[in-house]
N, C-alpha and C positions, 0 to 999 in steps of 0.2 A: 517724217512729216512734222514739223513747226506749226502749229496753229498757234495765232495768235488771238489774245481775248479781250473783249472792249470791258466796259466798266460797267455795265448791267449785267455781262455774261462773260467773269475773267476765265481765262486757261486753267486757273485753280485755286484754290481760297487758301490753299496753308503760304502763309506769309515769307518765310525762306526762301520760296522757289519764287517768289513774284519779284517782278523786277523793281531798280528801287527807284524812287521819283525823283525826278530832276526838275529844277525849275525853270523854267521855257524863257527863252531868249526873252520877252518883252519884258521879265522882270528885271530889275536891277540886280547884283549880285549879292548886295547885302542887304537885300527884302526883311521885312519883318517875319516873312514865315521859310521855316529853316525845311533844306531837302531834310526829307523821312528815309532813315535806313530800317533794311529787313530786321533789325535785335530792336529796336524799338517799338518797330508792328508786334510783334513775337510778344516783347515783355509785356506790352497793354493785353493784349489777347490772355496771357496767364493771368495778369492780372482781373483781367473781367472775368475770367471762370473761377478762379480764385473767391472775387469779392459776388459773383452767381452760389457759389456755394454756400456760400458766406450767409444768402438771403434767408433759409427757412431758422438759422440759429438766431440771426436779429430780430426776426417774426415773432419766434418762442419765446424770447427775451424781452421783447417791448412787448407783448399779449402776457405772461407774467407779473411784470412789473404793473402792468394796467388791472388784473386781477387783484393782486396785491393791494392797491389802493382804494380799488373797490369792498375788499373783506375789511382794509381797516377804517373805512367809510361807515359801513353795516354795523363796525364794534362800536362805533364813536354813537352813532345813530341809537343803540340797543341801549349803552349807559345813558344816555341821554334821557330817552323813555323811561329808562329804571330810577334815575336822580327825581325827575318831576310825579313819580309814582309814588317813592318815598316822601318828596313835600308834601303831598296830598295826603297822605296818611299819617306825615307826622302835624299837618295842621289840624286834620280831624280827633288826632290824638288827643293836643292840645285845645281844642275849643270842648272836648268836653269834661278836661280836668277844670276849665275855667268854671263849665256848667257844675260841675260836681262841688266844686269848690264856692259859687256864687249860694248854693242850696245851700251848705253848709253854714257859711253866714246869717243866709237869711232865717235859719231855725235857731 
């Protein structure tokens, strides 16, 4: 039995056994779009499961890299608060060596 399979519902989906397309008489022979051989279907198929595989190490990798930026975000953030914590304490320092020192004059 030969069954044949249209294009919603082929005879079979592994690429080797499907027949290979040919470009139908209305087009010219040197059309812009080239027959597709079976090692071609085959290789993009390895390749999409290849670069499917591919997907959760890119995910881990760019969600890292974005972590990353965020903790040295937090560090820039934390000195930043600590730098204007220390101005504030080394101004308070200073205003009251001035006061200490203005007393001092004035006795």
């Amino acid at each position: 039995m030969t069954a044949t399979g249209t294009i919603d519902r082929p005879f079979t989906h592994d690429p080797q056994k499907q027949a290979p397309m040919t470009s139908s008489l209305r087009e010219p022979s040197g059309s812009a779009t080239p027959a597709v051989s079976t090692m071609d279907a085959n290789d993009s198929r390895q390749n999409r499961t290849r670069e499917m595989q591919l997907i959760p190490e890119a995910m881990a990798r760019a969600h890292m890299s974005e972590r990353l930026r965020e903790a040295d975000a937090e560090r820039r953030a934390a000195r930043l608060v600590a730098a204007r914590r220390m101005q504030r304490r080394a101004e308070r320092v200073s205003m009251r060596a001035r006061r200490a020192l203005a007393m001092a004059v004035m006795q």
